[in-house]
VOMI-668279 format. One record per residue: residue in three letters; y, x negated, z negated of N, C-alpha, C in turn. Coordinates in steps of 0.2 Angstrom, whole numbers, padded with zeros to 4 digits, always signed. Example, Ala and Ser with C-alpha at 12.3 -4.5 7.8 and 13.67 -1.06 7.14 Angstrom:
BEGIN
Ala-0028-0066-0039-0022-0062-0039-0016-0066-0039/Ser-0011-0064-0035-0005-0068-0036+0000-0064-0039/
***
This chain:
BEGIN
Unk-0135-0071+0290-0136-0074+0283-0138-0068+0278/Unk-0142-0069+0274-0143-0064+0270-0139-0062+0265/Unk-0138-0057+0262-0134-0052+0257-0136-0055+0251/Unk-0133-0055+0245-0133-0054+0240-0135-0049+0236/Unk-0138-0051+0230-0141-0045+0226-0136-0040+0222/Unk-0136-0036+0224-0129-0031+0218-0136-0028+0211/Unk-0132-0031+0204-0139-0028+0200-0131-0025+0195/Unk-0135-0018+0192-0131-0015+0188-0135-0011+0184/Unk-0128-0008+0179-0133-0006+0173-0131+0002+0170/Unk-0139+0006+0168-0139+0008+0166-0139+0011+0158/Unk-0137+0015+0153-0139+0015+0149-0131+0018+0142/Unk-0134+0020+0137-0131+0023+0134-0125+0016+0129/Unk-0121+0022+0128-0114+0015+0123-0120+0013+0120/Unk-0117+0005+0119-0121+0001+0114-0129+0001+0114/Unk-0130+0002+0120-0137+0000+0122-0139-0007+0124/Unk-0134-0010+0125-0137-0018+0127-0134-0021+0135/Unk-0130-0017+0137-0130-0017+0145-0126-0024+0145/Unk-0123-0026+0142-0115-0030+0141-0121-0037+0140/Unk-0126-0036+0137-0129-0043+0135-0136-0044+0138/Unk-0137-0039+0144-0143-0041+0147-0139-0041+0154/Unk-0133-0041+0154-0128-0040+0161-0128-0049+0161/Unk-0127-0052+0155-0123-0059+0152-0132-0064+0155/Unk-0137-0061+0152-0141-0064+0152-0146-0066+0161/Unk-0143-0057+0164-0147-0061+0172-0143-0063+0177/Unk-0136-0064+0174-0133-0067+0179-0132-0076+0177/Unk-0133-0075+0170-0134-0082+0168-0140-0085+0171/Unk-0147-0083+0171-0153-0085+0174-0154-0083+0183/Unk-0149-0079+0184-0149-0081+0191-0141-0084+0196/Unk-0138-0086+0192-0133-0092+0192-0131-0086+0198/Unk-0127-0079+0194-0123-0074+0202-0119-0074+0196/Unk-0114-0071+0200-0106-0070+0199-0108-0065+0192/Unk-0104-0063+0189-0103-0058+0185-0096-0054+0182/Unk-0095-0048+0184-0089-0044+0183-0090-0040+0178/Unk-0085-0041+0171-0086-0037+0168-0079-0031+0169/Unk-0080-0026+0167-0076-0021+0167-0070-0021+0161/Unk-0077-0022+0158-0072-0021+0150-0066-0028+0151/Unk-0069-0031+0153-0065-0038+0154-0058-0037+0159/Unk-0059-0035+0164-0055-0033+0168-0051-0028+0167/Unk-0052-0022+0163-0051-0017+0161-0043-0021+0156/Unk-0047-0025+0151-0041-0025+0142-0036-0032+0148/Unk-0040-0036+0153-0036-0039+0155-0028-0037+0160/Unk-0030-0032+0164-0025-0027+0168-0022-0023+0165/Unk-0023-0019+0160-0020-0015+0155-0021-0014+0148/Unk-0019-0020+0145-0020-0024+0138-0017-0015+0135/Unk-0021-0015+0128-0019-0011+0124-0017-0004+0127/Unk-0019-0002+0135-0019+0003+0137-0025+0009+0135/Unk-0031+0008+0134-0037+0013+0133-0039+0014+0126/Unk-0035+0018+0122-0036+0023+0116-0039+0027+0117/Unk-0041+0034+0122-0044+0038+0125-0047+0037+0129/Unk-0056+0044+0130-0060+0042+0135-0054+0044+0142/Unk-0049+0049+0144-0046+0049+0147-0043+0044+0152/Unk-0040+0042+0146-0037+0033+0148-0044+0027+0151/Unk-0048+0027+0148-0053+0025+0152-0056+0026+0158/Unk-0054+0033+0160-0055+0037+0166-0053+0035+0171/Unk-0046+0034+0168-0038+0033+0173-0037+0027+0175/Unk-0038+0021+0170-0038+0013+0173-0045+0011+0175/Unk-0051+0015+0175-0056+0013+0177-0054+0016+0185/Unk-0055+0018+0185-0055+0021+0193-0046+0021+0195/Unk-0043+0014+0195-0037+0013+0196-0041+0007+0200/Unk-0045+0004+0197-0048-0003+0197-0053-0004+0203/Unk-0055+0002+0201-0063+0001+0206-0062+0000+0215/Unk-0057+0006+0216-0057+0001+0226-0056-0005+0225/Unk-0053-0009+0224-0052-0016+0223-0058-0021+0223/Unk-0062-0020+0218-0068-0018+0213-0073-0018+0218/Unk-0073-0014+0223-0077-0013+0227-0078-0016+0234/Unk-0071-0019+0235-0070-0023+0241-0070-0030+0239/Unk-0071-0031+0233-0072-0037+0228-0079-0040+0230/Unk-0084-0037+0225-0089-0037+0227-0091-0034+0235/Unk-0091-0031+0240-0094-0032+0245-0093-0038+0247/Unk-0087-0039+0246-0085-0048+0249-0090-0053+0247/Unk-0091-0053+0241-0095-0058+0237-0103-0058+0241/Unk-0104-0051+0240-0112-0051+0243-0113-0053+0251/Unk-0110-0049+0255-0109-0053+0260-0111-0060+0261/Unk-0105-0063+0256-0105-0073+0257-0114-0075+0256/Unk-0119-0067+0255-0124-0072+0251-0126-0073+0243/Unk-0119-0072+0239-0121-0074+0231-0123-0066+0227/Unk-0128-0069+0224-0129-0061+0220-0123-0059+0215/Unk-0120-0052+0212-0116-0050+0209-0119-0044+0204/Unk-0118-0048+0198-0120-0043+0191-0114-0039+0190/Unk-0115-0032+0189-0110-0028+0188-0111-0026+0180/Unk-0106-0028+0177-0108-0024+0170-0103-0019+0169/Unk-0104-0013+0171-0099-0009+0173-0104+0000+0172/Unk-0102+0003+0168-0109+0006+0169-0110+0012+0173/Unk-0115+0014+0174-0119+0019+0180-0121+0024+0176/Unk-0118+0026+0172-0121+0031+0166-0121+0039+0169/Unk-0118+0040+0174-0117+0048+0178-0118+0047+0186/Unk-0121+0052+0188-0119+0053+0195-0115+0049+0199/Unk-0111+0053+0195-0104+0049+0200-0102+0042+0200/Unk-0105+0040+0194-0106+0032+0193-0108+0028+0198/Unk-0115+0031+0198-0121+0027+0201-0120+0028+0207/Unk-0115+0036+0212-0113+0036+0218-0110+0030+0221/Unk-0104+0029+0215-0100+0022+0216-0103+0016+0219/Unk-0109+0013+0216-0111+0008+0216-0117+0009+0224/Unk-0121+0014+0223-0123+0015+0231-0119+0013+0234/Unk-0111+0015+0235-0110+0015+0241-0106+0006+0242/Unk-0107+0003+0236-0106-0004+0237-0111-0005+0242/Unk-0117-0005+0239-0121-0009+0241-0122-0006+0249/Unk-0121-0003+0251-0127+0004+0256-0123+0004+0261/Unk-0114+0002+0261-0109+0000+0267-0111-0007+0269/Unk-0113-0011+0264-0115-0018+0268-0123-0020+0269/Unk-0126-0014+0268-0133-0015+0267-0137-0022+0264/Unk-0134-0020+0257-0135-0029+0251-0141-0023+0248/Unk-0145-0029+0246-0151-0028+0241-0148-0027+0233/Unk-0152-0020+0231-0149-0020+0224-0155-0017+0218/Unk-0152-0021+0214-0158-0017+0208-0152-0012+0199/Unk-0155-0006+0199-0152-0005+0192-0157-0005+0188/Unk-0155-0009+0182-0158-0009+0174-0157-0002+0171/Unk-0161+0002+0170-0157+0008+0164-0162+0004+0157/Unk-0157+0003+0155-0159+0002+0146-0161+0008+0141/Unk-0166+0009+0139-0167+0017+0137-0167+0017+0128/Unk-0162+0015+0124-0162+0015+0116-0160+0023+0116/Unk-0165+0022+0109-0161+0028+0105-0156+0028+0102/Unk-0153+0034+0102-0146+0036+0099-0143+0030+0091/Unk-0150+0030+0088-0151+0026+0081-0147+0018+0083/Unk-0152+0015+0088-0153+0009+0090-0145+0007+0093/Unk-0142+0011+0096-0134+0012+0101-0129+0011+0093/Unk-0131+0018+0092-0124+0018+0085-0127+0009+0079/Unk-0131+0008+0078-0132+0003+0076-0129-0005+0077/Unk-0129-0004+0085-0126-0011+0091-0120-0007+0087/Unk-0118-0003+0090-0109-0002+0091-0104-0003+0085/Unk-0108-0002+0076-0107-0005+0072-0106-0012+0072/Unk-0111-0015+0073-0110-0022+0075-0107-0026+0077/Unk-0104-0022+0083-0100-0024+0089-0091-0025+0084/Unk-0091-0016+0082-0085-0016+0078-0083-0021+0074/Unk-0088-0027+0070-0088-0032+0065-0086-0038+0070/Unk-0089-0039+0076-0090-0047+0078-0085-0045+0082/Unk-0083-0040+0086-0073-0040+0091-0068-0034+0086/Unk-0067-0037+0081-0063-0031+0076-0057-0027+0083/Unk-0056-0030+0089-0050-0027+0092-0054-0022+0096/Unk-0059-0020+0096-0065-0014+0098-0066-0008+0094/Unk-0063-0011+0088-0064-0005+0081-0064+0000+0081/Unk-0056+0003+0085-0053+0009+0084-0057+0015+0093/Unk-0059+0009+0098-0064+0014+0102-0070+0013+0101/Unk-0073+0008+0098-0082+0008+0097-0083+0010+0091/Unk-0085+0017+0091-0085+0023+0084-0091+0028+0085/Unk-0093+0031+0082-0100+0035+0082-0095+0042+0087/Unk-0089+0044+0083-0086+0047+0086-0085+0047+0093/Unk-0084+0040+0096-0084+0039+0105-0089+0040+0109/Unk-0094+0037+0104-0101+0037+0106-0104+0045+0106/Unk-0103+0050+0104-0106+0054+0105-0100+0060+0109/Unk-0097+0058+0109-0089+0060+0116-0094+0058+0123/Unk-0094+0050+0123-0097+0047+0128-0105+0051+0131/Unk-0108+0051+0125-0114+0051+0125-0117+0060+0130/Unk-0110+0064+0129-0113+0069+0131-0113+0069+0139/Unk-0108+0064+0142-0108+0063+0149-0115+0060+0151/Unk-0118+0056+0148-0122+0052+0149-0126+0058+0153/Unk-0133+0054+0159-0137+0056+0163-0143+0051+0167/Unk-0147+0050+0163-0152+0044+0165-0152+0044+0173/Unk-0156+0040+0176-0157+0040+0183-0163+0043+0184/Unk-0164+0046+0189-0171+0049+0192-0173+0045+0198/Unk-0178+0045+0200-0180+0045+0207-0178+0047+0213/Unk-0177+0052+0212-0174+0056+0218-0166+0054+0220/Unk-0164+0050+0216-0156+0046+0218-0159+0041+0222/Unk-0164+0038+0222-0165+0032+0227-0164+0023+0225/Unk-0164+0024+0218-0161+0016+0220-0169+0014+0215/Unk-0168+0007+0217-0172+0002+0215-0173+0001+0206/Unk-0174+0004+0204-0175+0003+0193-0179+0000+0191/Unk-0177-0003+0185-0182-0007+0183-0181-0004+0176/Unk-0184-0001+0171-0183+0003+0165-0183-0001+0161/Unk-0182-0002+0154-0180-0007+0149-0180-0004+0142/Unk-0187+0001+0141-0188+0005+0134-0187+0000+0128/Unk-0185+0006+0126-0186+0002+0117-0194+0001+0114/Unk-0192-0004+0111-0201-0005+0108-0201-0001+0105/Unk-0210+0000+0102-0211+0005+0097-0210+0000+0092/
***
């Protein structure tokens, strides 16, 4: 039986990953795991700090991990909206996909900083219980961890520039 597609995403806070994550799992009718979801789901009102985000995120992820193998395996594609923004990130997600030798693709979404802090204002308006961490201040806390993908890591990209 054939594998399932593991696709995941690239790209700075409030770049778009959360609504192009919605968008190709929608059009290709595959599973779809959100982080942030699972994240306020298992530990409601726990993540005030990027620390705490560290700490229940990677509390999550073996699970997480054995989740999605299972899933690809059976054959159904799985949208990760979980991000790949660091090395270590996108380590994570290789080693999903590359223990079960499933076919994967990463999107990096490439906005400028303008376009990011823009969404993330927005976002603060349309989920007010986002408020207090979706903040230019997070965003540029976040932002210095950030590290685009190169070629030399090996995975499959499809790049997603901002218009001129």
């Amino acid at each position: 039986m054939n594998k399932g597609v593991l696709t995941f995403f690239c790209g700075k806070m409030g770049a778009g990953k959360t609504t192009k994550s919605r968008e190709i799992a929608q059009e290709r009718n595959a599973v779809l795991l959100s982080e942030d979801e699972w994240l306020s789901s298992l530990y409601p009102n726990s993540i005030k700090i990027l620390d705490d985000y560290v700490e229940y995120s990677g509390r999550l992820k073996p699970q997480m991990k054995k989740l999605v193998q299972s899933i690809l395996a059976s054959g159904a594609d799985v949208v990760m909206d979980f991000p790949a923004n660091t090395i270590q990130q996108r380590a994570w997600f290789k080693s999903i996909y590359s223990e079960i030798q499933a076919p994967h693709e990463l999107f990096y979404i490439d906005q400028p900083n303008e376009t990011c802090l823009e969404q993330i204002a927005k976002r603060r308006i349309e989920q007010p219980e986002r408020a207090t961490t979706d903040t230019q201040e997070m965003f540029e806390l976040v932002t210095k961890y950030f590290v685009a993908p190169t070629s030399d890591e090996g995975f499959n990209t499809i790049v997603i520039a901002a218009s001129a």
